[in-house]
One Martini backbone bead per residue (centre of mass of N, CA, C, O) as a GRO file, in nm:
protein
  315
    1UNK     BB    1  -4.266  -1.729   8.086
    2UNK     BB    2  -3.946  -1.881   7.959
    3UNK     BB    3  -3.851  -2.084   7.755
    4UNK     BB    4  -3.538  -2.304   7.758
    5UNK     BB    5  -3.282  -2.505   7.656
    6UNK     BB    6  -3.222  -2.563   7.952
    7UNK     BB    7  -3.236  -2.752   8.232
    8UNK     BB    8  -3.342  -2.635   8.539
    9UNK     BB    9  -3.695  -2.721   8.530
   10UNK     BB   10  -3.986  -2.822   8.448
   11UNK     BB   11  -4.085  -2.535   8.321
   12UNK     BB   12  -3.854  -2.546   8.094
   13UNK     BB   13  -3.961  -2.770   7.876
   14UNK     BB   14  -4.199  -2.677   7.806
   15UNK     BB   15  -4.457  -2.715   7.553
   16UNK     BB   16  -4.673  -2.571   7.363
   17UNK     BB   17  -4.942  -2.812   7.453
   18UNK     BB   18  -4.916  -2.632   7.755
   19UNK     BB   19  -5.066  -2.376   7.633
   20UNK     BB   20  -5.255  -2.546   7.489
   21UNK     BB   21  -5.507  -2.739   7.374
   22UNK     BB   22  -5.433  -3.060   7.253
   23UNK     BB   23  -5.663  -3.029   6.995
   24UNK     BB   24  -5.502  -2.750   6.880
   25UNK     BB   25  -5.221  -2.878   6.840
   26UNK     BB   26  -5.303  -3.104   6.681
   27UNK     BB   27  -5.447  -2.928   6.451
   28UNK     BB   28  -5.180  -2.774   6.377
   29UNK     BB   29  -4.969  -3.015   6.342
   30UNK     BB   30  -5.158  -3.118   6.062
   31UNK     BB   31  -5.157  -2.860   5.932
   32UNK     BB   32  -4.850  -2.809   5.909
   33UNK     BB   33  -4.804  -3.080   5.714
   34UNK     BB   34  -4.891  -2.894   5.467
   35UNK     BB   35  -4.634  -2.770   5.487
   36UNK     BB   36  -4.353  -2.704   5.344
   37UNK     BB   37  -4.256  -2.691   5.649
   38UNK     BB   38  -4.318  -2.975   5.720
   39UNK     BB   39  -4.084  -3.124   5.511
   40UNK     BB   40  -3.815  -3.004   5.604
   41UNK     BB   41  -3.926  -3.222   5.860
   42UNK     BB   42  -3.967  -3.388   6.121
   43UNK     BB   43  -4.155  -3.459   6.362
   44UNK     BB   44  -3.944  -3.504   6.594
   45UNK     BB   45  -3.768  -3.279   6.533
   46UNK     BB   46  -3.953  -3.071   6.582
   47UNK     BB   47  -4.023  -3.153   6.874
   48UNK     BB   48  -3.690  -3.103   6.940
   49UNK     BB   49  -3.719  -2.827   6.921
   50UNK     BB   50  -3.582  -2.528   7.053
   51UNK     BB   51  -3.730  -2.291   7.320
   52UNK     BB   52  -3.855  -1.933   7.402
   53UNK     BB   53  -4.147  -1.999   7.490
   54UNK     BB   54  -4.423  -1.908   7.634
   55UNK     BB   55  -4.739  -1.937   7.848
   56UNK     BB   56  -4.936  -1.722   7.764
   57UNK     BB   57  -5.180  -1.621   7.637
   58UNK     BB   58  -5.313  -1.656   7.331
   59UNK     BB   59  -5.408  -1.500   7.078
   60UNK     BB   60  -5.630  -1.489   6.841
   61UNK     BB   61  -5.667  -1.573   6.507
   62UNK     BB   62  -5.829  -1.313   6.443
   63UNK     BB   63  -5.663  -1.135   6.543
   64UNK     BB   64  -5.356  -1.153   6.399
   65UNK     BB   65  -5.491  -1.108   6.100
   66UNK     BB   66  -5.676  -0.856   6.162
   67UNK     BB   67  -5.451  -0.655   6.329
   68UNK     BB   68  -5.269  -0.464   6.112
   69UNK     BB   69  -4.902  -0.359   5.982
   70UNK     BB   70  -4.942  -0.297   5.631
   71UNK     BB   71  -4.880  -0.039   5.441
   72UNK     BB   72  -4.861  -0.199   5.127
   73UNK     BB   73  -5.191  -0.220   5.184
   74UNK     BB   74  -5.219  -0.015   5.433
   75UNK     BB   75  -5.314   0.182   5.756
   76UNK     BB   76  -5.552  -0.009   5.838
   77UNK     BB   77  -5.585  -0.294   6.066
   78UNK     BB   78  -5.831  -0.432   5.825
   79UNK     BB   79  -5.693  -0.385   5.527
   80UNK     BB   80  -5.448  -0.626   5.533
   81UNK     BB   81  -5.655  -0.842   5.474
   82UNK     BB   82  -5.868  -0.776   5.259
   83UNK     BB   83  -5.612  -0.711   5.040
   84UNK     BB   84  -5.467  -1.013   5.094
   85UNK     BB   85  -5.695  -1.218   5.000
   86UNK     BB   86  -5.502  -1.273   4.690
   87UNK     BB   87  -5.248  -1.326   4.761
   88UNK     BB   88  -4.923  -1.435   4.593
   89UNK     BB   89  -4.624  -1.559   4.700
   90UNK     BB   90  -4.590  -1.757   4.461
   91UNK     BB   91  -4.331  -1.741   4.365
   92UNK     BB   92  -3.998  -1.720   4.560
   93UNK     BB   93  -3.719  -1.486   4.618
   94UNK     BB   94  -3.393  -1.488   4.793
   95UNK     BB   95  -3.141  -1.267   4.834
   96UNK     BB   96  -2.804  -1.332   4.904
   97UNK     BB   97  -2.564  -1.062   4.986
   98UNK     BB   98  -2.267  -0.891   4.966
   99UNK     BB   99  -2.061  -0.988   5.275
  100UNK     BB  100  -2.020  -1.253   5.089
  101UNK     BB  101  -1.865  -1.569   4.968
  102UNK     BB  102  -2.187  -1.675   4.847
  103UNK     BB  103  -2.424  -1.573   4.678
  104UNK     BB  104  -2.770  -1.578   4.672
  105UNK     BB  105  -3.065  -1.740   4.521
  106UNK     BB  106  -3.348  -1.847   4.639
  107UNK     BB  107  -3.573  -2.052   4.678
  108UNK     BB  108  -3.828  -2.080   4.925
  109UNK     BB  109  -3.864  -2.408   4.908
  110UNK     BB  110  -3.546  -2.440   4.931
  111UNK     BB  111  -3.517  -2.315   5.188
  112UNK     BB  112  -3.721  -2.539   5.362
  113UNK     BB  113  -3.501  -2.812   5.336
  114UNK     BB  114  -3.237  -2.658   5.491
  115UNK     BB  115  -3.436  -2.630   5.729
  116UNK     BB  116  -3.534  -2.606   6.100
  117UNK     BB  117  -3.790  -2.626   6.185
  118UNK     BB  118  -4.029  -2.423   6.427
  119UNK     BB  119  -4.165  -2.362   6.741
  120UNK     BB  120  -4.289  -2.036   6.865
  121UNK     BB  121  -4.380  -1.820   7.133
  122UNK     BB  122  -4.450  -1.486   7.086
  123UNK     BB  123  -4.376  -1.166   7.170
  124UNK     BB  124  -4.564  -0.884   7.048
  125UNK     BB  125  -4.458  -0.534   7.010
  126UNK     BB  126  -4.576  -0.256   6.978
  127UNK     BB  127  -4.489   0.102   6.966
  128UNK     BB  128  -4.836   0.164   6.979
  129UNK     BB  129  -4.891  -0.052   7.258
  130UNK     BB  130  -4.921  -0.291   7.176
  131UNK     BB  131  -4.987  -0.640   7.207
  132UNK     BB  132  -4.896  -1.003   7.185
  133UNK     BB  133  -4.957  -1.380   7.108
  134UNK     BB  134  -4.759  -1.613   6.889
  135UNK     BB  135  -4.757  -1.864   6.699
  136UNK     BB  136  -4.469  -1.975   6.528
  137UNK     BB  137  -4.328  -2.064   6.209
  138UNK     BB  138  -3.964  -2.128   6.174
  139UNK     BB  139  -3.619  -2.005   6.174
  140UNK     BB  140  -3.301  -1.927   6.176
  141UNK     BB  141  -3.141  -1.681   6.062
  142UNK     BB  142  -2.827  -1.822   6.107
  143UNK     BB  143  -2.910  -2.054   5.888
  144UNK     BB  144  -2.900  -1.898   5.663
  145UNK     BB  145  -2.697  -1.694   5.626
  146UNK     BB  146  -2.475  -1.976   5.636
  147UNK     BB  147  -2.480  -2.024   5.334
  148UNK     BB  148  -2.319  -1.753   5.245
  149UNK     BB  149  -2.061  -1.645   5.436
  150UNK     BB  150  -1.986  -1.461   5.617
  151UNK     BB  151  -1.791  -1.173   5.667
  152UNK     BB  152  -1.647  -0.974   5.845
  153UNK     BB  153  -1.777  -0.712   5.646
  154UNK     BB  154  -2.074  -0.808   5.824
  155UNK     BB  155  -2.180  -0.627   6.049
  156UNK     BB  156  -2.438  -0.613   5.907
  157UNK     BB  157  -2.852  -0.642   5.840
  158UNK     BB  158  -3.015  -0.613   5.539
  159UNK     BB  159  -3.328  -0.560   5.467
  160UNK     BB  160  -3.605  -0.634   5.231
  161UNK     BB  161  -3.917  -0.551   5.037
  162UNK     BB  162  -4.130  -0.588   4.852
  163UNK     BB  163  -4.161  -0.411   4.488
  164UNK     BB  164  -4.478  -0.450   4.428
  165UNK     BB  165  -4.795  -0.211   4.334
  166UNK     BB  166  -4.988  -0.486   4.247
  167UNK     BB  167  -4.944  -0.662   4.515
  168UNK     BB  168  -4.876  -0.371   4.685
  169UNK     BB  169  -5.120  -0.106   4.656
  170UNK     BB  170  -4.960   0.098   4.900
  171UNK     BB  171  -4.720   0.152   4.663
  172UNK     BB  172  -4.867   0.317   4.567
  173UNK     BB  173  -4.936   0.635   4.438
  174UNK     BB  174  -5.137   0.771   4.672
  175UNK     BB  175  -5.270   0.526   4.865
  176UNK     BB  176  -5.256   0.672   5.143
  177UNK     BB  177  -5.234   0.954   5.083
  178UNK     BB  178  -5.041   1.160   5.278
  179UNK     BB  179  -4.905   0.966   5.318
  180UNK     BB  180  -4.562   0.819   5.328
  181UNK     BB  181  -4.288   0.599   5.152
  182UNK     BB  182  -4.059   0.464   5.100
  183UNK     BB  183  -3.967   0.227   4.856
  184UNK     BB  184  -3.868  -0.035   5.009
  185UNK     BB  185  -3.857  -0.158   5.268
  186UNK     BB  186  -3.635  -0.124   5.553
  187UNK     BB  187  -3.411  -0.312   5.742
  188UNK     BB  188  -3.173  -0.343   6.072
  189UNK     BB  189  -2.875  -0.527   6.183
  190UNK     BB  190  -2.670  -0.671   6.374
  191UNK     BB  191  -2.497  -0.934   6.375
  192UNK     BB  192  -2.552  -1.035   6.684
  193UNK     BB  193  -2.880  -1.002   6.629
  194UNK     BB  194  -2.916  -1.192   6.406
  195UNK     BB  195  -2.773  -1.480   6.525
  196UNK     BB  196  -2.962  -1.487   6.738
  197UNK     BB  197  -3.184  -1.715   6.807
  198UNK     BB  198  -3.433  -1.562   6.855
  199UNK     BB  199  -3.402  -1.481   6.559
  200UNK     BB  200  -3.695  -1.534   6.330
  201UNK     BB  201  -3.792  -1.702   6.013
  202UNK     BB  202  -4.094  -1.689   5.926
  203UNK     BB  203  -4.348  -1.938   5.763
  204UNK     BB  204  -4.596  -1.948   6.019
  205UNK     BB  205  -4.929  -1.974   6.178
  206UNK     BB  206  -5.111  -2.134   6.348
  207UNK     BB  207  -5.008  -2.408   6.140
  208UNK     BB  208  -4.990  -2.201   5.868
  209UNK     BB  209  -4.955  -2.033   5.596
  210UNK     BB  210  -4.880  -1.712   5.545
  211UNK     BB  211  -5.015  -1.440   5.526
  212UNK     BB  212  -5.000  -1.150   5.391
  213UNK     BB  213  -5.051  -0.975   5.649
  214UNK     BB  214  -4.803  -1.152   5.816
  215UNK     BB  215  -4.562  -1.162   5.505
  216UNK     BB  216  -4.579  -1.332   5.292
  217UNK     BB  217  -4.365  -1.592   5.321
  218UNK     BB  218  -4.148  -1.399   5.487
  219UNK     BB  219  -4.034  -1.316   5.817
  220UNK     BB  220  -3.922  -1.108   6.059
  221UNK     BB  221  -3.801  -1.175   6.422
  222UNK     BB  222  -3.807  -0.956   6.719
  223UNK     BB  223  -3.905  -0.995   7.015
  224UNK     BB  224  -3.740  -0.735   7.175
  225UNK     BB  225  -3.886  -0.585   6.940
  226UNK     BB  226  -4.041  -0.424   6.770
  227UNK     BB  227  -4.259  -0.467   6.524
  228UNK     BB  228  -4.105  -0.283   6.262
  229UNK     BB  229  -3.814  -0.480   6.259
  230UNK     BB  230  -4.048  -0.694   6.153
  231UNK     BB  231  -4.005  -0.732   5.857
  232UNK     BB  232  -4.155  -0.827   5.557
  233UNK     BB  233  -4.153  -0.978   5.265
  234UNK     BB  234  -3.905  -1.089   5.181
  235UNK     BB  235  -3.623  -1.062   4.937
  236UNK     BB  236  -3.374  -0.942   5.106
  237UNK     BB  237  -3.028  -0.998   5.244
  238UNK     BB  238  -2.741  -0.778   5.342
  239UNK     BB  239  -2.422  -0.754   5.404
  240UNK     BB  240  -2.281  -0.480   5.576
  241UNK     BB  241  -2.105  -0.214   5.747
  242UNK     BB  242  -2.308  -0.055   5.788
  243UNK     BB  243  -2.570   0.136   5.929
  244UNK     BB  244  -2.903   0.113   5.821
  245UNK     BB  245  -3.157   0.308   5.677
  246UNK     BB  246  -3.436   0.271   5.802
  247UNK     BB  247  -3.734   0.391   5.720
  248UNK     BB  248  -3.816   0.547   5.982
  249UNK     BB  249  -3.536   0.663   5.993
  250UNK     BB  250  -3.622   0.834   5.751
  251UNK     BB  251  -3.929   0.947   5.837
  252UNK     BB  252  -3.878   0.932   6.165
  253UNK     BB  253  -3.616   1.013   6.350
  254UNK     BB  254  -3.725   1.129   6.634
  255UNK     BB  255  -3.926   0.834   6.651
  256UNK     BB  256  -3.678   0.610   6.521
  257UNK     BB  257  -3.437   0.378   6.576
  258UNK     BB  258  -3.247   0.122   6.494
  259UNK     BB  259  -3.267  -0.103   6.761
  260UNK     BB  260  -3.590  -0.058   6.916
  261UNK     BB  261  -3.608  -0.142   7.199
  262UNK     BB  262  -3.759  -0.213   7.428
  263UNK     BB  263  -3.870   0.079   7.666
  264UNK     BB  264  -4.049   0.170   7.974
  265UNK     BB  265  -3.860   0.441   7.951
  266UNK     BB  266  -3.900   0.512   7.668
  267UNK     BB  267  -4.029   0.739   7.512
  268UNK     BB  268  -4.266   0.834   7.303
  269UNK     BB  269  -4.309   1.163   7.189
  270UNK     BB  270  -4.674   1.051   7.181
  271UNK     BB  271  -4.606   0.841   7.406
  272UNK     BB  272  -4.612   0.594   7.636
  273UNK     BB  273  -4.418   0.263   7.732
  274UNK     BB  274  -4.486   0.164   8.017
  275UNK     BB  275  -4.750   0.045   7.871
  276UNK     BB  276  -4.993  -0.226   7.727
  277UNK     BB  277  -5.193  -0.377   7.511
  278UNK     BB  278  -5.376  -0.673   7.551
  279UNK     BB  279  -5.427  -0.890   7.277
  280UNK     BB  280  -5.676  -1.157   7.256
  281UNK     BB  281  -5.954  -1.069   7.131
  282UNK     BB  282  -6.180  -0.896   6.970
  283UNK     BB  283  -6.169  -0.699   7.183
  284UNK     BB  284  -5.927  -0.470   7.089
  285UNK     BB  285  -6.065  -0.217   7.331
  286UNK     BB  286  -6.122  -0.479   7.535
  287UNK     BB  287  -5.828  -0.499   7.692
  288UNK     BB  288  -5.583  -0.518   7.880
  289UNK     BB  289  -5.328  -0.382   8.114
  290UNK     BB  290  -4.988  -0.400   8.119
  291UNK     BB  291  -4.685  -0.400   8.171
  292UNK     BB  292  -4.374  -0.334   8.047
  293UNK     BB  293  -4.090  -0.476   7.951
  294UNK     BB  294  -3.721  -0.540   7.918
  295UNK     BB  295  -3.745  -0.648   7.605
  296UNK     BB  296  -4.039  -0.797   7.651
  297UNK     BB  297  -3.883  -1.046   7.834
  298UNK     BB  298  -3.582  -1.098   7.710
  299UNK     BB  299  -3.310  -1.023   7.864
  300UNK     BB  300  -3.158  -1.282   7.951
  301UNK     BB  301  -3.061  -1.311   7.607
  302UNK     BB  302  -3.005  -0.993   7.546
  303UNK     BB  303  -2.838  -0.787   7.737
  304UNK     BB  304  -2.547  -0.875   7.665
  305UNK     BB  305  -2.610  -0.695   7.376
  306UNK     BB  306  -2.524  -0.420   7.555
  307UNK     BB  307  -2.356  -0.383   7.713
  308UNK     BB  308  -2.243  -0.035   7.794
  309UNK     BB  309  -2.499   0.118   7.706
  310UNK     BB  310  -2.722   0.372   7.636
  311UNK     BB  311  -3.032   0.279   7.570
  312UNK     BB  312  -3.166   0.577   7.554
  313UNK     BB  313  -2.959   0.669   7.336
  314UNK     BB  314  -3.026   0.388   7.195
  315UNK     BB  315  -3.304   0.356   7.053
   0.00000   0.00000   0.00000
């Protein structure tokens, strides 16, 4: 179930608190005190935070943090936790440029001053049929974007990922052995689906600040997408007149499409998204089967952005 922004019944605005147990919560909420995002806002200010989060059980943090998708370290699910035990994400600047009245390049710090830090349980559906639930700590992206004053020709919006094979080894050429991407990382969205209060830009998960395999110092989350869509480590934030050709879809077309929307009706060419494994404890494959919702089960927030689609064909 999700919680909602308006009161509509009693169990549209549980907290947090009510979903983990009082003693975790309120460990995450001092954890997070030290953390540049808790500076960023006051604590009642982040209590009054509105919430889109889940009741679900949540995953735990050794599953999250030790089973990740970032080829930037590693092609295997314990490499980049491995490898990224010595990253330094600070100092961080993120550029935002392109369609833009105001072009800026911010350090991470300054990020964090001008944003209302938030605290969201989202529900994160990985393409390979697995899932998970996250407590995470961030921003919404529409209130970064707004700082540079998107124009009219800012109809998209393109991400990219650190590019620097020092600190991320897997941009190594043949570090991955047979497989490959181009790197800088790419990611894209149309500007209606950045500005969604939904999508946002995380800063922290289970109340500490982001650890290297699950993005840091910043990643974007769009929870009723896969989860390739959330690009990690981002550095530059772009808005474009047309849709970005992001990696997956420049690697395998026929595989990875740019909207990437849940759907499991949409079969991927190599297995079906009917149903995901959701991953609760360490025994990541022996955990439940469950069916998979359109949207990731967040359709009342956004189906709305797709009236008139054909999802099928725009997967």
């Amino acid at each position: 179930m999700l919680l909602k922004n308006t009161r509509v019944n009693p169990r549209i605005d549980e907290h947090e608190s009510q979903v983990i147990s009082e003693t975790g919560y309120l460990n995450r909420r001092q954890l997070l005190k030290g953390t540049l995002a808790a500076a960023a806002l006051p604590a009642f200010a982040r209590a009054q935070s509105p919430t889109y989060s889940t009741t679900e059980p949540l995953t735990s943090e050794y599953s999250v943090t030790h089973y990740n998708n970032f080829y930037e370290f590693a092609l295997s699910k314990d490499g980049p936790a491995r490898l990224a035990k010595d990253f330094q994400p600070l100092p961080w600047q993120v550029t935002i440029d392109g369609e833009v009245e105001k072009p800026l390049i911010l350090d991470f710090a300054d990020i964090l001053k001008k944003m209302q830090i938030v605290e969201r349980i989202y529900r994160l559906r990985c393409v390979e049929a697995w899932s998970m639930v996250i407590p995470w700590q961030g921003f919404e992206l529409r209130e970064l974007l707004a700082l540079a004053k998107p124009t009219s020709k800012g109809k998209y919006v393109r991400f990219e990922t650190l590019h620097d094979p020092k600190r991320l080894p897997g941009q190594k050429r043949g570090a991955l052995g047979f497989f490959s991407l181009d790197w800088p990382y790419v990611e894209g969205l149309r500007i209606d689906e950045a500005m969604h209060p939904l999508t946002l830009m995380a800063t922290g998960v289970f109340g500490k600040p982001l650890p290297g395999q699950n993005g840091a110092p910043l990643r974007l989350l769009i929870p009723w997408k896969y989860g390739f869509k959330s690009i990690k480590s981002v550095v530059r934030i772009s808005l474009v007149e047309k849709p970005p050709l992001n990696t997956w879809q420049q690697s395998a077309p026929n595989e990875y499409g740019f909207y990437a929307n849940v759907n499991p009706q949409v079969a991927h060419p190599r297995w079906s998204q009917a149903s995901e494994r959701r991953i609760i404890d360490e025994s990541f494959f022996g955990t439940k089967r469950i069916d998979t919702q359109l949207f990731n089960g967040y359709g009342e927030f956004v189906a709305e952005l797709y009236r008139g689609m054909d999802l099928t064909r725009n997967y």
